[in-house]
N, C-alpha and C positions, 0 to 999 in steps of 0.2 A: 504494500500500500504506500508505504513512506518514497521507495523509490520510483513508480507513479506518479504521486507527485513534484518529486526534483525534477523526472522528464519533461511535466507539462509546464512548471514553473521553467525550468530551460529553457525548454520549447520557446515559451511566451517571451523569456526577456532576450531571446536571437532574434522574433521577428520585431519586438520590438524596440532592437539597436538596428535593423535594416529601416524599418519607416521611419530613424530617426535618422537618420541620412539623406532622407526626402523630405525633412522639415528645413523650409526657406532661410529659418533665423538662425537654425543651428548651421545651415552652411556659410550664411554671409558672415556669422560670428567666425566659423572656424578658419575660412579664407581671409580674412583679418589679418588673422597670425601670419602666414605665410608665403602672403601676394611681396611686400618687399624682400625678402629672401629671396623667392622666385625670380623676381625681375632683376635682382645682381646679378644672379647665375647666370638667368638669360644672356645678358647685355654682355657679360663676360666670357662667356661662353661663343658668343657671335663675333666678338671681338678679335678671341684668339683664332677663330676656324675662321675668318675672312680673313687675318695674315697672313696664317700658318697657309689656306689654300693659296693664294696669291704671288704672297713675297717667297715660299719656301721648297713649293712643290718643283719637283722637275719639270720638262717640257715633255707632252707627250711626243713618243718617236714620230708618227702616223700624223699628229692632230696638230701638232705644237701649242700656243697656247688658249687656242678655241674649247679643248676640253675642261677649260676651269669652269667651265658652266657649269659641269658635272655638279658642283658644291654646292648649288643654287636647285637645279634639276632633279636629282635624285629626290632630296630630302623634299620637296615640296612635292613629287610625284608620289613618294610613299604615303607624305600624310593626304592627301585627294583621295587617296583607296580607305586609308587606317580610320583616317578620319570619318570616312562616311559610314564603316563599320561599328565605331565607337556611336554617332548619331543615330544607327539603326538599333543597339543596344539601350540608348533611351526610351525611342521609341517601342519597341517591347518592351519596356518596363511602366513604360507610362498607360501601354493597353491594358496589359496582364496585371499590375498589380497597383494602379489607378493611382499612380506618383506622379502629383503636380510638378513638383519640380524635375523633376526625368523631361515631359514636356515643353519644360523655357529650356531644358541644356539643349533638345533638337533643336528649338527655333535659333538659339545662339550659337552652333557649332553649324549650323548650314552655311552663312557667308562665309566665316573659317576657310570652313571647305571647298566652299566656291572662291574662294580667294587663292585658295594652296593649286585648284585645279589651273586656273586663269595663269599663273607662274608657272608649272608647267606645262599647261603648251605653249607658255609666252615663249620660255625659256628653251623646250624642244625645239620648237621653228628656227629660234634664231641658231641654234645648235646645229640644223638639218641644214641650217644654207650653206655653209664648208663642206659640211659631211657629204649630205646627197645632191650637193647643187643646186636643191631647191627648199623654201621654206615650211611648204607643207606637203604629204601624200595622204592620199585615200587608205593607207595601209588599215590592218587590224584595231592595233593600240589607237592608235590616233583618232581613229575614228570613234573608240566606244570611248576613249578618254573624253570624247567632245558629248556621247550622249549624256555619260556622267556629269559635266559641268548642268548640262542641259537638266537633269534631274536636279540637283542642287538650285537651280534659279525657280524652277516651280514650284519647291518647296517653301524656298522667299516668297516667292509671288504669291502662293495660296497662304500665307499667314498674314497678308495685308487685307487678302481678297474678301475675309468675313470680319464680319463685324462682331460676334460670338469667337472671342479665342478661345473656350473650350470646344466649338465643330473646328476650329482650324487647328487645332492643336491635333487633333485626333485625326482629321482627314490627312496630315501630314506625318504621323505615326503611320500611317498606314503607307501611302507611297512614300516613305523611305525605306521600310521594310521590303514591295514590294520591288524595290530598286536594287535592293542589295546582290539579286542576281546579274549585274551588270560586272558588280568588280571581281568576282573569278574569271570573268571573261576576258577583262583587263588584262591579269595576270597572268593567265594561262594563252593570252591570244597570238605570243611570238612565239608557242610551239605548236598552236592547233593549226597555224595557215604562215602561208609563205607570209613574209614583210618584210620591208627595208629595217624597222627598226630592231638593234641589236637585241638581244637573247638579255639575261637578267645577268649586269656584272658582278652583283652580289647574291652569293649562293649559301643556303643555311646544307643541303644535303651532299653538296659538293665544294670545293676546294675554291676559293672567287679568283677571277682571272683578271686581277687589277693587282697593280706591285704596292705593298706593303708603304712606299714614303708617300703612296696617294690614298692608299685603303684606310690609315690610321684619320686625316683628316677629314674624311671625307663617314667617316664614320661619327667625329664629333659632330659635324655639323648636323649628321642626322639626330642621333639626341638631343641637341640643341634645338633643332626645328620640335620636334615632340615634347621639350619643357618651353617652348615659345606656345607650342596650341594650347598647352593645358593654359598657361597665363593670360592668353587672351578669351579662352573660352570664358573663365574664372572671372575677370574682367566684366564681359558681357551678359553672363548668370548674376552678377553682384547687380548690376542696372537694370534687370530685368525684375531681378527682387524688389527693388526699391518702387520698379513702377505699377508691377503688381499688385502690392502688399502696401501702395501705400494709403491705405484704409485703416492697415492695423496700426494699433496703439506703439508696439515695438518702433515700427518706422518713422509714426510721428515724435515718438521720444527721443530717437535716433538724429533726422532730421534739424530739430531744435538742439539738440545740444553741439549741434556743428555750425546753427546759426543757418540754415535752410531753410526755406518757406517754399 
């Protein structure tokens, strides 16, 4: 009997540390702490990985120095995929387990991500005009890269388009989710059909076919870009709280002791 109830009392206080992760005030409270830490690392962290790519790398043999795009391209093409899978995990959580705030991180990590997309093929194209002579092709990647952006601006669009943000919040749960089969396509589309664009230079089941004095930076700048989205998503979650919530007591208390009307 006694250990029945430690299960159910457990039970209860796991679900009730996950819906307290989806309370507004305990996040803006807890990203408090940790938004100025963030944004050193950030800004230091971009710091070192734009000199270190620039000033320190070699010239590639092939490319000379047109490849330092790589440092800009990569890590923003990662987060347009990662990222839209992290937005589709809100969105299932905001269906399934009816977490208001899961639904402001969708609507605040779509520009994000449409922003990370838009650097990537800013940054492919101008990468393709050396490479392939020309700035754009109809290839594979390229082409579901661009329907992805295209899902991401919809998603924008449909959260302007109602005037009820709980149908918009939800109609945009749903087509993210439903979008999510777009990015294995992504990934997998330079081994399912022929295309100009290269194969993956960075490989987790195999051995990566880039030299170590370009692989080391080119790797900070990718964590860097990944503690750059959590900051500005964070960022964007914080203002979306404030204009949500600002009915509740908390924010008006908040508010006022900063001297905000």
């Amino acid at each position: 009997m006694t250990d029945k109830v430690i299960t159910r009392r457990s039970g209860f206080w796991s679900w009730q540390w996950f819906y307290r992760l989806g309370s507004p005030k305990w996040f803006y409270e807890l990203s408090q702490t940790y938004v100025p830490w963030l944004s050193m690392i950030v800004f230091t962290m971009l710091t070192v990985g734009i000199i270190w790519a620039l000033g320190f790398v070699p010239l590639d043999a092939k490319q000379g120095n047109s490849f330092r795009i790589i440092y800009i391209h990569v890590p923003s093409a990662f987060l347009s995929m990662s990222g839209y899978l992290v937005m589709a995990s809100f969105a299932a959580v905001s269906l399934i387990w009816k977490v208001k705030l899961a639904s402001w991180m969708l609507k605040c990590a779509a520009p994000i991500g449409a922003s990370m997309t838009v650097i990537a093929l800013f940054s492919g194209s101008v990468w393709g005009k050396p490479t392939w002579g020309t700035y754009w092709v109809w290839d594979a990647r390229t082409t579901f890269y661009l329907i992805l952006l295209f899902i991401y601006l919809s998603i924008i669009a449909l959260q302007s388009a109602y005037e009820q943000k709980d149908v918009a919040d939800k109609i945009c749960s749903i087509l993210a989710l439903v979008g999510t089969v777009n990015v294995p396509i992504i990934y997998w589309s330079v081994e399912w059909w022929y295309t100009l664009h290269q194969p993956a230079t960075l490989k987790l089941t195999s051995e990566s076919t880039i030299h170590s004095s370009m692989l080391y930076p080119l790797l900070l700048m990718i964590v860097t870009f990944y503690l750059m989205y959590a900051l500005l998503l964070t960022l964007l979650v914080r203002n979306e709280i404030l204009q949500r919530e600002s009915k509740k007591e908390w924010v008006r208390d908040l508010l006022d002791k900063n001297g905000i009307k």
